[in-house]
N, CA, C and O of each residue as an XYZ file, in Angstrom:
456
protein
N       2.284    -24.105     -0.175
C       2.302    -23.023      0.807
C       2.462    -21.690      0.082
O       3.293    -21.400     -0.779
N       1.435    -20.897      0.642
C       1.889    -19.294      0.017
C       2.889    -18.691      0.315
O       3.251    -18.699      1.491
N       3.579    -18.034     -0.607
C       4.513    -16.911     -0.398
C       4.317    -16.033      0.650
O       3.115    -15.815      0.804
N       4.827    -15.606      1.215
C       4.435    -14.484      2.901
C       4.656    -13.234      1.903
O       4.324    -12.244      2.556
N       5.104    -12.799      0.497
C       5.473    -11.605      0.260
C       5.675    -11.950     -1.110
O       6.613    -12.694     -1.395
N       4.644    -11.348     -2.311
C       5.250    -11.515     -3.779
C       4.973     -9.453     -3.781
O       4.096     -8.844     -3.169
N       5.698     -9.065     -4.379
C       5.982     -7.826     -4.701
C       5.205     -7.092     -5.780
O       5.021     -7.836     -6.744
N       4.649     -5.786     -5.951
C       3.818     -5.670     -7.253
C       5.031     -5.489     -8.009
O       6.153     -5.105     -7.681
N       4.451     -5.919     -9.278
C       5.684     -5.125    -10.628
C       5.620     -3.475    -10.460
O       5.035     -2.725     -9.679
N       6.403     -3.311    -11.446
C       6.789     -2.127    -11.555
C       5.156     -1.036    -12.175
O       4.799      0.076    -11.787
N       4.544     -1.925    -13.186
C       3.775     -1.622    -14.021
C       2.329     -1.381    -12.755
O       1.623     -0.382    -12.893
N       2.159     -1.961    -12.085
C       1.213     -2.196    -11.286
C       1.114     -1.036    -10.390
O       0.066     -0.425    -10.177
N       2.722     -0.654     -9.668
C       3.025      0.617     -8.970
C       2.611      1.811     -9.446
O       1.835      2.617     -8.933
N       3.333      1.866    -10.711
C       3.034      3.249    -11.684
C       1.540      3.104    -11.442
O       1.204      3.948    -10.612
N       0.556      2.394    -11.828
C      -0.703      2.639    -11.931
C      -1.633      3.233    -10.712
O      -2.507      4.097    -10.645
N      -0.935      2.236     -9.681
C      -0.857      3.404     -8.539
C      -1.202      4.211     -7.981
O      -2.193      4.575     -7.346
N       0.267      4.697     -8.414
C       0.559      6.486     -8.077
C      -0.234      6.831     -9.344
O      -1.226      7.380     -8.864
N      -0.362      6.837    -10.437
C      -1.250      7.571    -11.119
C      -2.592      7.717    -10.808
O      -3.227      8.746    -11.035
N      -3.142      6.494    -10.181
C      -4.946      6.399     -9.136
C      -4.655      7.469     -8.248
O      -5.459      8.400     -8.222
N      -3.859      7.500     -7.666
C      -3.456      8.365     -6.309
C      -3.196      9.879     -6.952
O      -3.354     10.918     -6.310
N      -2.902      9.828     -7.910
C      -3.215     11.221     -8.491
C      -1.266     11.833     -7.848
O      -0.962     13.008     -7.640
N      -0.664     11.064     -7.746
C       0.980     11.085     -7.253
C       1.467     11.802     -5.823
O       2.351     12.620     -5.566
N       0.230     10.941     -4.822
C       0.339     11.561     -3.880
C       0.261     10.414     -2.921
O      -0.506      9.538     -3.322
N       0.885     10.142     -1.666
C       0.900      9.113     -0.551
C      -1.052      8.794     -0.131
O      -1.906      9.547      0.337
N      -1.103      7.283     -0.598
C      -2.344      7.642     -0.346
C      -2.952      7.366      1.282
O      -4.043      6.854      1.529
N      -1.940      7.849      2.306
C      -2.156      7.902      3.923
C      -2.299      9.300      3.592
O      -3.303      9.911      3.225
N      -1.129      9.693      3.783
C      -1.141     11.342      4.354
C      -1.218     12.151      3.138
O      -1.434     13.347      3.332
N      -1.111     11.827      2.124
C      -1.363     12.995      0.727
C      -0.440     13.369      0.587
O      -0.631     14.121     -0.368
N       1.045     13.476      0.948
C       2.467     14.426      0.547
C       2.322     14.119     -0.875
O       1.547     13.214     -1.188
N       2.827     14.616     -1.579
C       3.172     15.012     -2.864
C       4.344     13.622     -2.439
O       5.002     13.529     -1.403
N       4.305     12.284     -4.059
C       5.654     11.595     -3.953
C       5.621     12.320     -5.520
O       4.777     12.944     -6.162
N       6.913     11.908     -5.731
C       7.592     12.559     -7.080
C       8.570     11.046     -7.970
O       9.322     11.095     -8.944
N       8.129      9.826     -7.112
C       8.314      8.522     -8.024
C       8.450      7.656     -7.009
O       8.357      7.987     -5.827
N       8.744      6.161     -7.532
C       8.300      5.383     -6.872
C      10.137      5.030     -6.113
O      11.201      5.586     -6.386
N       9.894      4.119     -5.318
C      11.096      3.917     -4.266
C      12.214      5.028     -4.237
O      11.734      6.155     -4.358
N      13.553      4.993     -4.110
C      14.176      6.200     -3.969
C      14.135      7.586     -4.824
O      14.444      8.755     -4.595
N      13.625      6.900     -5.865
C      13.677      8.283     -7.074
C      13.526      9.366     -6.702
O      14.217     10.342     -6.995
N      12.237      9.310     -5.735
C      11.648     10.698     -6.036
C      12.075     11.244     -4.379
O      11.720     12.332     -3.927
N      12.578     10.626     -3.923
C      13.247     10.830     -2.334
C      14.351     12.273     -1.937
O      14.563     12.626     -0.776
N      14.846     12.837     -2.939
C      15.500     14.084     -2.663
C      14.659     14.901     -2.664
O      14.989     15.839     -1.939
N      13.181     15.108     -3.373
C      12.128     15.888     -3.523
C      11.265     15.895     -2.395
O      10.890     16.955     -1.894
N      10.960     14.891     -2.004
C      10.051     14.868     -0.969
C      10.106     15.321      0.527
O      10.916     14.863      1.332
N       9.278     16.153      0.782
C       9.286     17.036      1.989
C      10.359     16.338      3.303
O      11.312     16.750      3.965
N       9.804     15.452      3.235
C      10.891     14.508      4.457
C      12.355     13.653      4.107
O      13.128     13.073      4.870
N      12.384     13.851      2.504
C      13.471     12.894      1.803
C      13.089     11.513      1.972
O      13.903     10.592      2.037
N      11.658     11.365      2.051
C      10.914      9.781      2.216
C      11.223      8.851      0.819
O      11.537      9.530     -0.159
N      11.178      7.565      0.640
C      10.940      6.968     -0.297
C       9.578      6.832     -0.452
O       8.887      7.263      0.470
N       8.716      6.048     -1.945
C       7.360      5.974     -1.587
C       7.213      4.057     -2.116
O       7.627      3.477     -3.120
N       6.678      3.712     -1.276
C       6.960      2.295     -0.847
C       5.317      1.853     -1.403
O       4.347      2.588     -1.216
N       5.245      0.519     -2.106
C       4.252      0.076     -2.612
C       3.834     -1.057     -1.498
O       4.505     -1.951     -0.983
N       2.109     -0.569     -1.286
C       1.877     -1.724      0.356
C       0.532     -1.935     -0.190
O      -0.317     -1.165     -0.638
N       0.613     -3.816      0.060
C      -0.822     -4.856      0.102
C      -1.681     -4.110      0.814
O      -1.399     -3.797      1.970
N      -2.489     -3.842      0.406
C      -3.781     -3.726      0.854
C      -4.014     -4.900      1.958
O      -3.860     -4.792      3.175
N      -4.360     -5.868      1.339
C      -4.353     -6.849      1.674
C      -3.243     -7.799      1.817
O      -2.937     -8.428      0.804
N      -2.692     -7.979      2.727
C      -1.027     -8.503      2.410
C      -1.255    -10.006      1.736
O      -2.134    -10.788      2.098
N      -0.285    -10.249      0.683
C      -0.368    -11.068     -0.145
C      -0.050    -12.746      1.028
O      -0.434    -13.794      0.508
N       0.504    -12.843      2.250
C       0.132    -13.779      3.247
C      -1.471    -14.468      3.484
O      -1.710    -15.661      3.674
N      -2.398    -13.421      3.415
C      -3.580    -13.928      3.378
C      -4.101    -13.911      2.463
O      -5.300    -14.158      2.591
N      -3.636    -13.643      1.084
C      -4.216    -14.307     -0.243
C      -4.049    -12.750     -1.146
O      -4.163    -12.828     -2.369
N      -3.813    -11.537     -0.595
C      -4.323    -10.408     -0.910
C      -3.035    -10.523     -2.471
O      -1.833    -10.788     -2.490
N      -4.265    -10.098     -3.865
C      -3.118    -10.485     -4.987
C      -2.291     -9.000     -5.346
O      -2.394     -8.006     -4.627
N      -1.469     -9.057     -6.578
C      -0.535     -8.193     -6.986
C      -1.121     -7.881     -7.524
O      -0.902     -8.333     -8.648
N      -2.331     -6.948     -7.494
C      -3.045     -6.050     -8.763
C      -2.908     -4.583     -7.875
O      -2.642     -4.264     -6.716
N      -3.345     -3.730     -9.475
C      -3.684     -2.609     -8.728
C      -4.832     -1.818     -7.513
O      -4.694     -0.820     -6.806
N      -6.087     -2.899     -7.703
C      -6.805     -2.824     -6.622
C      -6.189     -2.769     -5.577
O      -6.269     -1.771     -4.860
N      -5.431     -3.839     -5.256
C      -4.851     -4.115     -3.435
C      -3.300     -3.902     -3.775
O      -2.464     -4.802     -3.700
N      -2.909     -1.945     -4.345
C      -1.914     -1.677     -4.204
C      -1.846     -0.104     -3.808
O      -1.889      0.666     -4.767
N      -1.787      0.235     -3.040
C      -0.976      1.402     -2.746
C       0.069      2.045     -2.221
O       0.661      1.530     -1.273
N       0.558      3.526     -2.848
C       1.548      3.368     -2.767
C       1.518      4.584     -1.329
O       0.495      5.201     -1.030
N       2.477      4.691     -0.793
C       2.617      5.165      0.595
C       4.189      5.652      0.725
O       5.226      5.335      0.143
N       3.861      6.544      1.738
C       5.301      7.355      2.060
C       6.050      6.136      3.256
O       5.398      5.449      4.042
N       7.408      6.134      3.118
C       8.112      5.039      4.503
C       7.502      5.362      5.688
O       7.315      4.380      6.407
N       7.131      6.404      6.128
C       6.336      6.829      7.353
C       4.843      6.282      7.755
O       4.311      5.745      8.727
N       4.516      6.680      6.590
C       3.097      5.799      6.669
C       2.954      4.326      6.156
O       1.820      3.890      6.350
N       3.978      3.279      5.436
C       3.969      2.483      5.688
C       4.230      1.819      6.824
O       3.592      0.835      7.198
N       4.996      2.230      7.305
C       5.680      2.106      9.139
C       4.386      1.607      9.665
O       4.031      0.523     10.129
N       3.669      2.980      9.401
C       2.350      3.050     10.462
C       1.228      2.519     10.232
O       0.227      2.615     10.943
N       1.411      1.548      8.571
C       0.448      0.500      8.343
C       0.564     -0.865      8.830
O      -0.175     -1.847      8.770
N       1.642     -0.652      9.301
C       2.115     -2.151      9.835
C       2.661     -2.065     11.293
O       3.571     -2.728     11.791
N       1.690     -0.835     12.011
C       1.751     -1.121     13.138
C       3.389     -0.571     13.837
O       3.473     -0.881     15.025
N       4.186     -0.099     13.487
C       4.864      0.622     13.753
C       6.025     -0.161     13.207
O       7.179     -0.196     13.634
N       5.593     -0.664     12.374
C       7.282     -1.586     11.265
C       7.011     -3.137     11.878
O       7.939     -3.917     11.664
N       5.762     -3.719     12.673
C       5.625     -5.120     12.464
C       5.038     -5.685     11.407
O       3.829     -5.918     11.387
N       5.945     -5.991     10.304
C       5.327     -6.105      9.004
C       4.969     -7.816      8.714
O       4.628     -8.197      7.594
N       5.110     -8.825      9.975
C       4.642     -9.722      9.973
C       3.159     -9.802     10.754
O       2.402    -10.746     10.526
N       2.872     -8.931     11.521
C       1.598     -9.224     12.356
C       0.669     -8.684     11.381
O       0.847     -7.615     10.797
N      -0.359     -9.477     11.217
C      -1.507     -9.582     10.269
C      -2.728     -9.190     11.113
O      -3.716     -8.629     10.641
N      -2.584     -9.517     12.342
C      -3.567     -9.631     13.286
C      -5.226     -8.454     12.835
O      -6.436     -8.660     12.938
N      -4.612     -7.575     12.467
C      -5.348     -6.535     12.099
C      -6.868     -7.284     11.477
O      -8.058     -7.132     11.752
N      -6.268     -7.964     10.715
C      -7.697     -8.418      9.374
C      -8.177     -9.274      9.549
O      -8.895     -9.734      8.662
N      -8.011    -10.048     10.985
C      -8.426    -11.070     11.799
C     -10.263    -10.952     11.657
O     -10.916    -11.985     11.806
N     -10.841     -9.871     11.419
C     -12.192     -9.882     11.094
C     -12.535     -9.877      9.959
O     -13.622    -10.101      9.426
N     -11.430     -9.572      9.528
C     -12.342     -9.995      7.801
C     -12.301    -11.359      7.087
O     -12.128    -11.289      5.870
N     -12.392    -12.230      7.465
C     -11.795    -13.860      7.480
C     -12.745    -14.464      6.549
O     -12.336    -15.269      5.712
N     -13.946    -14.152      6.620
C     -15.133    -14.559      6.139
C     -15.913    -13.545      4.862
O     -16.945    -13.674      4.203
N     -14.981    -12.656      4.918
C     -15.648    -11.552      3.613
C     -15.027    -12.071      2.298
O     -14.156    -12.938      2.366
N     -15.362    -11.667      1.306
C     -15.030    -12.103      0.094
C     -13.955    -11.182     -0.313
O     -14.252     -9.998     -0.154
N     -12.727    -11.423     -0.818
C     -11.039    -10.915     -1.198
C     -12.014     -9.274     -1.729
O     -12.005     -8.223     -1.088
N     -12.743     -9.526     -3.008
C     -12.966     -8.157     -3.490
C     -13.279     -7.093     -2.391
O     -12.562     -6.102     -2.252
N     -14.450     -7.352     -1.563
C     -14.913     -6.946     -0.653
C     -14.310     -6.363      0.839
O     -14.857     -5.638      1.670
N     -12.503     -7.195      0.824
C     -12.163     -6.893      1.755
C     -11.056     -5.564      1.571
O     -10.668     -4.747      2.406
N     -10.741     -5.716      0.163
C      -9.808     -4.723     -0.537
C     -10.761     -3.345     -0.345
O     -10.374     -2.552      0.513
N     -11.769     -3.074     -0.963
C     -13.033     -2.142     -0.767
C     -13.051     -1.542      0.587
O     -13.102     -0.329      0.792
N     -12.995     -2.695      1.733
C     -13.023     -2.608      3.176
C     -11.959     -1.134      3.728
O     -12.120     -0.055      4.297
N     -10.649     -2.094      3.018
C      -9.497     -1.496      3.863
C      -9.059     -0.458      3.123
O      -8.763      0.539      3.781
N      -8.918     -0.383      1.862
C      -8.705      0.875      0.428
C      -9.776      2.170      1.531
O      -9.055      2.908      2.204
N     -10.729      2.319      1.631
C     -11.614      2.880      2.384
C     -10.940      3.791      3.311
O     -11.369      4.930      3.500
N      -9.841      3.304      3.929
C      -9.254      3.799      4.988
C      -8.032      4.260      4.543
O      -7.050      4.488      5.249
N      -8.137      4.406      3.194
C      -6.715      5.121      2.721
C      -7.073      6.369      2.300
O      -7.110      6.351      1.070
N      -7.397      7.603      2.797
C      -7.974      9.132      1.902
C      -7.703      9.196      0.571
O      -8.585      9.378     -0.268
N      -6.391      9.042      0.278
C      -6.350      9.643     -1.269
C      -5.929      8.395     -2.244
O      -5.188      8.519     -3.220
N      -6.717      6.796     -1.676
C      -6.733      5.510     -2.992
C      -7.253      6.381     -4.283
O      -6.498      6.247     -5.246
N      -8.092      7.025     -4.456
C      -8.103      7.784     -5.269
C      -7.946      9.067     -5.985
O      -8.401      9.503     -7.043
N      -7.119      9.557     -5.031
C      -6.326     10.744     -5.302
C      -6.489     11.588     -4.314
O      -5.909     12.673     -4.327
């Protein structure tokens, strides 16, 4: 049985926020490091929280492809307002190929690449 949740490393995060050019890649705020670090800096005192692309429940792996990193606000609002078990979302992509579905949903992040 799969894990419902393996975590990226640390190394994977950094890479990241460096793709992201060190910015939330929902809303673009400026983060200034990864989980609390950079949280006294940030406009809202947000942490910046590392989120599956693809949640690792449906196979989605710990690379930097299917990692970005996101402000607590906009992770909230990737998971549906903090239901971080309902998957329901990717219920159509069932039949696409893992690379293809990362591509899919990265797409819908403005600044996956900065």
């Amino acid at each position: 049985m799969m894990s419902s949740h393996l975590p990226f490393s640390r190394s994977v995060q950094e890479q990241a926020l460096n793709r992201q050019k060190n910015r939330c890649a929902s809303c673009g705020i400026r983060l200034f490091g990864l989980g609390r670090s950079g949280a006294a800096q940030h406009k809202f005192g947000e942490s910046a929280e590392a989120h599956h692309i693809i949640p690792h429940a449906l196979g989605g792996p710990v690379t930097v492809e299917n990692c970005v990193i996101i402000c607590r606000a906009c992770h909230l609002n990737a998971h549906q307002g903090g239901r971080f078990a309902d998957t329901s979302i990717y219920d159509d992509l069932k039949s696409v190929p893992m690379a293809a579905k990362i591509l899919r949903i990265a797409a819908l992040y403005p600044h996956y690449r900065g």
